[in-house]
N, C-alpha and C positions, 0 to 999 in steps of 0.2 A: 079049629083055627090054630095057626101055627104062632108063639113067639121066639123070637132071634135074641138073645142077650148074649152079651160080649162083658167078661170077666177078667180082666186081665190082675194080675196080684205081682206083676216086677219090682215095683216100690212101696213105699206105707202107704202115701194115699191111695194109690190103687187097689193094696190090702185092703183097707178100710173099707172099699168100693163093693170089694169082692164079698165080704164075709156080710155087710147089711142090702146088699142083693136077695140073699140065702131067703127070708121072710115073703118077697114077692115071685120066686123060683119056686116058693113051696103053695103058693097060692095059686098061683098060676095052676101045675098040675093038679091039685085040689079041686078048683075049678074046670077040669077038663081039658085045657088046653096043652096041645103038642109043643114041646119044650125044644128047643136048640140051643142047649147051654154051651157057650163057647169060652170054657172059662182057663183061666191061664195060659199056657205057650198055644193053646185051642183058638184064642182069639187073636186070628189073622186073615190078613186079606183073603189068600186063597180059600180057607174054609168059608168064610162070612159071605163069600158071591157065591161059592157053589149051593150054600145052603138058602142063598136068595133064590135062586135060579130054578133050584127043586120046588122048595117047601111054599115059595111066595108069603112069605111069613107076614102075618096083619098088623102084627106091635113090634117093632126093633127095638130092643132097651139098651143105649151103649154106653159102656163107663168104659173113662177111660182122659186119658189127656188129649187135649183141643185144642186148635188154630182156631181163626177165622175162617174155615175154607175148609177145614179138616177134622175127623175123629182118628184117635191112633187107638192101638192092641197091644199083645204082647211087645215089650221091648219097645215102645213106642213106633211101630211098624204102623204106618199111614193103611184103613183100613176102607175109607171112603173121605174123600173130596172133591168140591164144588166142580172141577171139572173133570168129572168119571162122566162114564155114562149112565144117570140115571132113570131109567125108565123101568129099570126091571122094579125100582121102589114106588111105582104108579099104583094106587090104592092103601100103600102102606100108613101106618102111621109111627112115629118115631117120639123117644123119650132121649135125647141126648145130653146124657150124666155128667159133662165136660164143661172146660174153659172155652168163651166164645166162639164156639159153631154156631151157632143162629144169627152172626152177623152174614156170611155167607153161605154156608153149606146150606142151612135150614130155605133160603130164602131160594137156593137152586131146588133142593128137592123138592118144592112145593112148588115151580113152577114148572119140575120134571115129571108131576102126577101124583106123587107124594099129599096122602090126604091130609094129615097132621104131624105138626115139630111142636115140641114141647124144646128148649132150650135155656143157654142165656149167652149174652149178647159183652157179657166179659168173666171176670174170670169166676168158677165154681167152685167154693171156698169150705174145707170142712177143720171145723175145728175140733183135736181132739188133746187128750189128756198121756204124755209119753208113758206113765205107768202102765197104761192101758193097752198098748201097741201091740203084745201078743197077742190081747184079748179084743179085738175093735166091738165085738157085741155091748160088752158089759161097760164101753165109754161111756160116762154118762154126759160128756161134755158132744160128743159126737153123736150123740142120740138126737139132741136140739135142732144137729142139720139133718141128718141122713132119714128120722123116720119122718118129716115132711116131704123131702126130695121122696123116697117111698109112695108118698099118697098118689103120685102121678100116674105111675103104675097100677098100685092097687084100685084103682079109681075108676079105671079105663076097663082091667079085669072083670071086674062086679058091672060092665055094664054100662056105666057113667059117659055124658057126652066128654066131647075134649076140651072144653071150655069150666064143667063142674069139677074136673081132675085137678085144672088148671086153681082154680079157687079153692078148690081142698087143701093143696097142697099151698099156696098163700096165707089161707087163713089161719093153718098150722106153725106155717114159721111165724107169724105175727102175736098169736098166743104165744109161739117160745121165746120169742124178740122182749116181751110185756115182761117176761119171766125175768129174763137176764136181766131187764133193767130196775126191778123190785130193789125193795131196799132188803129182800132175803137172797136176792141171789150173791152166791160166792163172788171173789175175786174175778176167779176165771172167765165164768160167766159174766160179766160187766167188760172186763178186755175184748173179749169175742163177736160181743154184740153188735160190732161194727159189721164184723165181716158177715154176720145172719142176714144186717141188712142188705147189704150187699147181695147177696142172694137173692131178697124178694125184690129188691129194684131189679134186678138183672136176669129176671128168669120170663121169657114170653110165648108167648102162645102165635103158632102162624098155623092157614090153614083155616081148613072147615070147622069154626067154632062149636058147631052142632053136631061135628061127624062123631060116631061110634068105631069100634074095633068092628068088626068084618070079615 
């Protein structure tokens, strides 16, 4: 089985994007699966259809900035939206790492064959610590969002329906949500909390609840 991720690293958040990607990139191959890492000036529309079109890839994981209608790539280059033609994503399932695509994008590719959208429905918030900026790994303000959002993926990889991915990856921001709001969490940590929540309101599940990778 093939997956398709999309890396792009033009700005910090999409830095950020890129560098805790790296954990489910390496799991993936770990696990067997044929990789299409398209990462950097690599993630663009022309590559990302042709490697649709070949590889018919099972799991698309896209980071990256988001419309309601759209995911972008490098340079914020529009890489799919709701009115492409999506059929060559029939069977697929998708983790789209973005601000509100699963108001519209998500809800066309699932009605274009598309087995599973993992998304959210405004915007995809990560908070992290400026000192931290060369090093996005070692954020630890940015670990709270990024290795939850991670579980979605790794979840699906090992096997998992898209509905337990979907719950993994909830019940991890909700342990880190508990965290920030302790009376040991830092400063940061209590400012931020808002927008974790944020996150777990706004992250949903469309599609075959039960469906596996494929």
């Amino acid at each position: 089985m093939t997956i398709l991720i999309t890396r792009p690293r033009h700005d910090a958040g999409n830095n950020y994007l890129f560098h805790w990607s790296k954990p489910v990139v390496e799991l993936a191959g770990n696990r067997g699966f044929r990789l299409a890492d398209l990462s950097g000036s690599k993630a663009n529309r022309k590559l990302l259809w042709q490697y649709c079109k070949k590889l018919r890839p099972s799991l698309l994981f896209l980071n990256g900035h988001g419309s309601s209608s759209s995911i972008a790539g490098h340079n914020d280059e529009v890489l799919i939206q709701a009115d492409d033609q999506l059929s060559d994503f029939a069977n697929s399932a998708f983790y789209c790492r973005s601000c509100d695509s699963a108001v519209l994008l998500g809800p066309s590719l699932i009605s274009s064959g598309a087995k599973i959208f993992i998304g959210y429905v405004r915007k995809f918030i990560i908070g992290y610590m400026p000192e931290f900026m060369t090093h996005p790994l070692k954020d630890p303000l940015a670990k709270l969002f990024l290795e939850p959002s991670n579980l979605v993926v790794s979840s699906l990889v090992k096997g998992n329906t898209a509905i337990d991915a979907y719950k993994k990856s909830q019940h991890a921001m909700r342990a880190n949500l508990r965290k920030m709001l302790s009376s040991q969490a830092s400063f940061e940590e209590r400012y931020h909390s808002f927008f974790l929540w944020s996150n777990i309101k706004n992250q949903i599940l469309l599609g075959d609840s039960q469906g596996k990778l494929s």
